[in-house]
PLY file of the C-alpha trace (Angstrom):
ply
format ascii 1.0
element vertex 132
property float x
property float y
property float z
element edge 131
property int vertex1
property int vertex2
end_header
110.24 68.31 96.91
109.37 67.89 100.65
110.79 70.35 103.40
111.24 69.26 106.11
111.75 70.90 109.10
115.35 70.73 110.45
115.98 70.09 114.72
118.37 71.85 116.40
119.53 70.56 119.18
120.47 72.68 122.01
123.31 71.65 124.09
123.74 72.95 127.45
126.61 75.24 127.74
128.96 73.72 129.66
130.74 75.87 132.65
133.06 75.68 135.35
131.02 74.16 138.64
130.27 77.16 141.03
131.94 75.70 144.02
135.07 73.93 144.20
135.33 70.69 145.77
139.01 68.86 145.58
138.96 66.46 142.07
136.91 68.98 140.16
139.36 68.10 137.01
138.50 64.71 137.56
135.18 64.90 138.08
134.63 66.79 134.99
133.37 65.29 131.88
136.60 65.12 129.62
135.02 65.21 126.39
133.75 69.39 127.03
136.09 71.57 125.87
136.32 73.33 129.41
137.49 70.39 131.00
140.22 69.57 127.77
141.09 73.21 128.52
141.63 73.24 132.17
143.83 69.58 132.35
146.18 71.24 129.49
146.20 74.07 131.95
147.27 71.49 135.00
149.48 69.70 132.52
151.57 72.77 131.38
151.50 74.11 135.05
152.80 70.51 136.59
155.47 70.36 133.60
156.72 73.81 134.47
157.10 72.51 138.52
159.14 69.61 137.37
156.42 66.82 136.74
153.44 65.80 137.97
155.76 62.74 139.63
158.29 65.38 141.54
155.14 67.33 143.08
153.86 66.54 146.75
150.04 66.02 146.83
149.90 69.43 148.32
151.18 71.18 145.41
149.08 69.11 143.06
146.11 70.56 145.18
147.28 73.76 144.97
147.94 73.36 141.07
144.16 72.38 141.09
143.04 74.75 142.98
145.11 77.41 141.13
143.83 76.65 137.38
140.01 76.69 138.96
140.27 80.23 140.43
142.26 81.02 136.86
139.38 79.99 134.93
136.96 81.38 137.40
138.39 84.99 136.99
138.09 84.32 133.41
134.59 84.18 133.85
134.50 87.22 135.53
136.52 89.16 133.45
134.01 88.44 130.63
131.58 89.80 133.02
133.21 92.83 133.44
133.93 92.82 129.84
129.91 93.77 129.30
129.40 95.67 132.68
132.11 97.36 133.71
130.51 99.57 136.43
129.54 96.22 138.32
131.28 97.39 141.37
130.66 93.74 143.00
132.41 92.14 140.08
135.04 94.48 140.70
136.28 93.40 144.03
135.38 89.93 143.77
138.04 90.01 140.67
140.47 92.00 142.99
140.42 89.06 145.56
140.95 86.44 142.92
143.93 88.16 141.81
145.25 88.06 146.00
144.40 84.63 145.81
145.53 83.55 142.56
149.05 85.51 143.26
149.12 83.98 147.01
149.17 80.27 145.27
151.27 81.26 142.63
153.95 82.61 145.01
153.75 79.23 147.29
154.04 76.82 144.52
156.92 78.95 142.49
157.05 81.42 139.10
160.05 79.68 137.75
160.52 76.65 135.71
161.90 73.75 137.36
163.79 70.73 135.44
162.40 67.23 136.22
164.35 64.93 137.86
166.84 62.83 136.03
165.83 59.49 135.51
168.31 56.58 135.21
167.06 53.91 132.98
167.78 50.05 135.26
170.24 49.58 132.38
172.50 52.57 132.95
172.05 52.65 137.06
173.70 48.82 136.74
176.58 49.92 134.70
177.55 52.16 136.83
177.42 50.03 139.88
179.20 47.45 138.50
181.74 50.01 137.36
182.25 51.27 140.87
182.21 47.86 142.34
184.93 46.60 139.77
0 1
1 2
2 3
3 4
4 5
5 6
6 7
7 8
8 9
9 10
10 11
11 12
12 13
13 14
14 15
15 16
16 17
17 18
18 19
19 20
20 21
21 22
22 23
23 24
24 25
25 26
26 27
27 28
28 29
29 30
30 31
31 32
32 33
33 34
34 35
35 36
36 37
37 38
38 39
39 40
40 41
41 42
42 43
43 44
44 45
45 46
46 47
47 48
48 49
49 50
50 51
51 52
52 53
53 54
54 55
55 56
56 57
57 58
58 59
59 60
60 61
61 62
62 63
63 64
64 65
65 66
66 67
67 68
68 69
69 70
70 71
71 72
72 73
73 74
74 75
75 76
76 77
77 78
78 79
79 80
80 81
81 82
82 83
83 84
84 85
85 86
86 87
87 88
88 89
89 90
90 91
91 92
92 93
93 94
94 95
95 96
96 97
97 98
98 99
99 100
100 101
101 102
102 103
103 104
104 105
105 106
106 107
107 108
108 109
109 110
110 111
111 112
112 113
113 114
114 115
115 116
116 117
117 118
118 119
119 120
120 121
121 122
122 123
123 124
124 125
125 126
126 127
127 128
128 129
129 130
130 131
């Protein structure tokens, strides 16, 4: 019996980029589990607004924006998870949280319904109904 020696392979560890630039979801590779993780983030987020289809492109920037600086001060919480007398860590994390509350509070905390949508069926109906 021959042994043979088995390769592992080492796969980079894929993170959040270090700066944001605007499309960083769709820039990202969507097959790393970060990037899976962060558009189910803007997914849920966009539902809870309404839809992706009822938001201006502001919001959806600020949605973006919003789930990087999440994911970001999850980062940094593990950080302060193993060093928690990193001062520097410490207010960084504190201005996150400003920031992360300051887009929460523009784009809303509640749920919103999405708009109705009338199928072409149902919107002719009724117009011939009024009309008649």
């Amino acid at each position: 019996m021959v042994k043979t020696k088995k390769r592992r392979r080492h796969r980079k560890r894929v993170t959040l980029p270090e700066k944001y630039s605007p499309g960083v979801l769709r820039e990202m590779d969507h097959r790393t589990a970060i990037a899976q993780r962060l558009q189910s983030a803007y997914t849920e987020i966009t539902n809870d607004l309404g839809g992706v289809d009822s938001l201006s492109r502001l919001q959806r920037a600020l949605v973006e924006r919003f789930i990087y600086l999440e994911s970001a001060m999850q980062s940094l919480e593990a950080q302060l998870a193993e060093d928690p007398k990193a001062a520097e860590h410490l207010a960084r994390w504190v201005q996150m949280v400003n920031a992360l509350s300051g887009l929460a509070a523009r784009l809303g905390l509640k749920r919103r319904k999405p708009p109705k949508t009338v199928d072409l069926e149902t919107y002719v109906k009724k117009k011939t109904r009024k009309a008649g």
